[in-house]
C-alpha positions as CSV (number, residue, x, y, z in Angstrom):
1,X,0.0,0.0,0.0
2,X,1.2,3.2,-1.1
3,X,0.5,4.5,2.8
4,X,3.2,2.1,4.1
5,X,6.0,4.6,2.0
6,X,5.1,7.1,4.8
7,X,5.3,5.4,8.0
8,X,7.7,7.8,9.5
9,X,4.8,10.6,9.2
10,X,2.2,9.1,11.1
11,X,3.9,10.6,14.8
12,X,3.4,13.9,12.9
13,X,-0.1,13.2,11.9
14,X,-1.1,12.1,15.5
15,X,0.7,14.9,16.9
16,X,-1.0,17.6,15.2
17,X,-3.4,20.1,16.5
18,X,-7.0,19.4,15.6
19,X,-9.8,21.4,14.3
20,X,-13.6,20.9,15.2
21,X,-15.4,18.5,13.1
22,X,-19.2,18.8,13.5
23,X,-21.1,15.8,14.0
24,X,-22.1,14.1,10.8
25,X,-26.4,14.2,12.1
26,X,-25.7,17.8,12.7
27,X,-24.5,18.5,9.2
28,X,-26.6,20.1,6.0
29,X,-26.0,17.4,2.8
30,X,-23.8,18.4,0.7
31,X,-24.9,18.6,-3.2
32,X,-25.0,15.0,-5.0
33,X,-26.6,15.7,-7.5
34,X,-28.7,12.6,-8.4
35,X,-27.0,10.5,-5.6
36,X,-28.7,7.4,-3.7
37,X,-27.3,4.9,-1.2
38,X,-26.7,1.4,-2.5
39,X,-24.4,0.5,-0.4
40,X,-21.5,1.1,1.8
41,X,-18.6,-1.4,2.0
42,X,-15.8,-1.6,4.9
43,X,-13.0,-4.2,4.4
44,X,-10.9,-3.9,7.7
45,X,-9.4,-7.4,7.1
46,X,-5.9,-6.2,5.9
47,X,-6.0,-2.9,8.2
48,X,-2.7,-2.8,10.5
49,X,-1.9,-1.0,13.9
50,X,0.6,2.2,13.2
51,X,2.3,3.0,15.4
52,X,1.5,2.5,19.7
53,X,-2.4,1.9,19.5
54,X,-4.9,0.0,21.4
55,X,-6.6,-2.9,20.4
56,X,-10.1,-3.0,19.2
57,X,-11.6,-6.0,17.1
58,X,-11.6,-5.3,13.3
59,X,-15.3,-6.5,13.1
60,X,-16.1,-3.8,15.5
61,X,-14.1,-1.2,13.6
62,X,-16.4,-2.7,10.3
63,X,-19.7,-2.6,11.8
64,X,-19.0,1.2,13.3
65,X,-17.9,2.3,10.2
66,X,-20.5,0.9,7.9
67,X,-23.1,2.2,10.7
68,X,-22.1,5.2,10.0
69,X,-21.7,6.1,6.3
70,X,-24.5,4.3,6.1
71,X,-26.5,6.1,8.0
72,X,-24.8,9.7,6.7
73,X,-25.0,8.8,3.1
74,X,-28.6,7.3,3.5
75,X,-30.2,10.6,3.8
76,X,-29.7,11.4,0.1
77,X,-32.9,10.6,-2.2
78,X,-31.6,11.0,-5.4
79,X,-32.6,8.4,-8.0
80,X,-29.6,6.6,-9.4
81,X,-27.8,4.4,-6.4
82,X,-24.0,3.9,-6.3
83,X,-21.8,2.2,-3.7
84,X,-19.1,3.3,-1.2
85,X,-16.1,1.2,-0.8
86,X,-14.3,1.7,1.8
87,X,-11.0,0.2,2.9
88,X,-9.2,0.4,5.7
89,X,-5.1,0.2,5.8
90,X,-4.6,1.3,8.8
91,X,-5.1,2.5,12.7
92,X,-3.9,3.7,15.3
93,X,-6.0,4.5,18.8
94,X,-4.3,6.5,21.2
95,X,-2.8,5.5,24.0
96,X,-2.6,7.4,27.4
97,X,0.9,7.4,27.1
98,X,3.8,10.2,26.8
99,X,3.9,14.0,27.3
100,X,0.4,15.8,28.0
101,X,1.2,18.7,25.8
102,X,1.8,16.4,22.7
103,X,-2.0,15.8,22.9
104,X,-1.8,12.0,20.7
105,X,-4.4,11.6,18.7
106,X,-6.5,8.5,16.8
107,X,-5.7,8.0,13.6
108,X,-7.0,6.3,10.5
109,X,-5.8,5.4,7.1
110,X,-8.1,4.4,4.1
111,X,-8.9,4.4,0.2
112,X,-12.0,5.2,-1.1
113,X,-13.3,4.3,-4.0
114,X,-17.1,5.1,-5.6
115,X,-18.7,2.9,-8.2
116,X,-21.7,3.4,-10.1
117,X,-24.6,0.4,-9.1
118,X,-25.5,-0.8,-12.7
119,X,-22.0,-1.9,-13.8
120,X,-19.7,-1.6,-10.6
121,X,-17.6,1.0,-12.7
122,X,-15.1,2.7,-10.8
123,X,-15.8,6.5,-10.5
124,X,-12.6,6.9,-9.5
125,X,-9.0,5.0,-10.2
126,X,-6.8,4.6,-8.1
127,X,-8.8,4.8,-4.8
128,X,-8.6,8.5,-2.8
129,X,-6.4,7.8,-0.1
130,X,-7.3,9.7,3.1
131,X,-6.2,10.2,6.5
132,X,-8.5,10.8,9.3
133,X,-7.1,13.0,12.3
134,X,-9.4,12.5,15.4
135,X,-11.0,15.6,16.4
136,X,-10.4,17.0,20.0
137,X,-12.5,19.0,21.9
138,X,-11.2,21.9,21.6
139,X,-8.3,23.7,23.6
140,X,-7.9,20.6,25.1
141,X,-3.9,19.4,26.4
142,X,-4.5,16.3,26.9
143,X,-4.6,13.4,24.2
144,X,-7.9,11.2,23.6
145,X,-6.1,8.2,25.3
146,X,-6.5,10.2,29.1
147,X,-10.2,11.1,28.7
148,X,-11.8,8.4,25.8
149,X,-12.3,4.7,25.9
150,X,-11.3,3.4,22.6
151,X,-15.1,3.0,21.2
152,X,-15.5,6.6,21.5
153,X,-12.0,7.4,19.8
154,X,-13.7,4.6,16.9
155,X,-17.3,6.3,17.0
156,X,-14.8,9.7,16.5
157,X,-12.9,8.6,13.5
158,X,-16.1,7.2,12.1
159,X,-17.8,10.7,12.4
160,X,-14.9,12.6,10.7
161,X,-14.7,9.8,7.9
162,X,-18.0,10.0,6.7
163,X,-17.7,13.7,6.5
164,X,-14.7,13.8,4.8
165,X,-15.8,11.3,2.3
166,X,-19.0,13.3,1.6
167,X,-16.4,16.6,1.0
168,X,-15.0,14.5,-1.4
169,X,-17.8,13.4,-3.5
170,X,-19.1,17.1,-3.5
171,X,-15.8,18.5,-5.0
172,X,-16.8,15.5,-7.5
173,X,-20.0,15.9,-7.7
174,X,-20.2,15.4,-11.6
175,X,-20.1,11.9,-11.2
176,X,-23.5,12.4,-9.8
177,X,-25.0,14.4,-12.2
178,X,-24.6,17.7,-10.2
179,X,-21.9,20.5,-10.1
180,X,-19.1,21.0,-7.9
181,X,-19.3,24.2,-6.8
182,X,-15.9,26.2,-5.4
183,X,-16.8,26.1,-2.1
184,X,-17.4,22.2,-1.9
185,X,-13.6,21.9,-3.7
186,X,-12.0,24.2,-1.8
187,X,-14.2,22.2,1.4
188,X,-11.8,18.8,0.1
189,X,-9.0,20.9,-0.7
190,X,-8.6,21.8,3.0
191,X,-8.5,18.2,3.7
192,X,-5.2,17.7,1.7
193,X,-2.3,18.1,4.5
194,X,1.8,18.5,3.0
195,X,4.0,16.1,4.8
196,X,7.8,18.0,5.6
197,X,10.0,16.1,3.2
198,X,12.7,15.4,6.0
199,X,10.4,12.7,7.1
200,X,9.4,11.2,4.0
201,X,12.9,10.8,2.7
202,X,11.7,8.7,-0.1
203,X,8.9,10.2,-1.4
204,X,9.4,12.8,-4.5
205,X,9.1,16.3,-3.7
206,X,5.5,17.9,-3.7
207,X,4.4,15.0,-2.0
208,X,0.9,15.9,-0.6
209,X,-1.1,13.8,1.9
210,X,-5.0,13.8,2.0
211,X,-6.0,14.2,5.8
212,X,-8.9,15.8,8.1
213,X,-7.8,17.2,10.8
């Protein structure tokens, strides 16, 4: 998996600050033009710990996630249905471990990829690779690991993937039959996250990362 190339970043990514995330039942739709719900597919089979993490069963870490977009993506009642797929590379659930003022954070790593219904052609090749920062409350010193079990650092991640998914469909929207407007592509565009180069020593320059932070 191309993630694996930038192992060395993922202290960085759990390290950074976060900014707030609202809750995915909270949030208008986004426009989808004629977008419906077929389905949405988690494979966690393959997905790894990175870095110090807690444990949590990968069929747990499936249904949550499927729970979820499901129920986010659900919501829209356009009239041509496409699936979600959604695989997961990689994890990491804090710990309660190491300096306070770092603040750790969860982390996941995953590649999307849509597909229209009728023929199960990919909407997009190669998959979108995305990182998902877990969202802090904010202000807060101390990482998730003091003050969250690890099923609300999951339900956390879960919440911010959904959303960040549905920021990139918008900035895509075409696919669906609608328009992306500038605001839902520079929405995704604030996803995308530069990684310094001295720790991705072998990754060409200009490397960008997609994460939500």
């Amino acid at each position: 998996m191309a993630w694996l190339t930038r192992f060395a970043s993922i202290g960085l990514l759990m390290a950074l600050g976060a900014c707030a995330t609202p809750d995915p039942e909270e949030t208008p739709l986004a426009e989808l033009g004629n977008f419906k719900l077929a389905n949405a597919v988690v494979r966690t089979e393959a997905a790894r710990k990175v870095g110090p993490s807690r444990t949590i069963e990968l069929e747990e870490m499936d249904r949550v996630l499927t729970d979820t977009l499901t129920r986010r993506f659900s919501r829209y009642a356009g009239d041509k249905p496409y699936h979600i797929g959604v695989f997961v590379d990689g994890y990491a659930l804090a710990y309660p471990f190491g300096p306070i003022v770092l603040s750790p954070k969860s982390l996941l790593v995953v590649s999307v990829t849509v597909f229209e219904n009728k023929d199960l052609r990919k909407l997009n090749d190669p998959p979108k690779e995305i990182y998902i920062l877990e969202q802090l409350d904010g202000g807060t010193i101390f990482g998730s690991g003091y003050v969250r079990t690890k099923e609300q650092q999951l339900n956390n991640l879960a919440n911010q993937l959904a959303l960040a998914v549905e920021r990139y469909m918008a900035a895509n929207a075409e696919w669906f039959g609608g328009v992306s407007t500038p605001e839902a592509v520079a929405a995704a565009q604030a996803d995308q996250l530069e990684i310094p180069q001295a720790t991705l020593p072998e990754a060409p320059s200009g490397t960008v990362t997609e994460a939500t932070n």
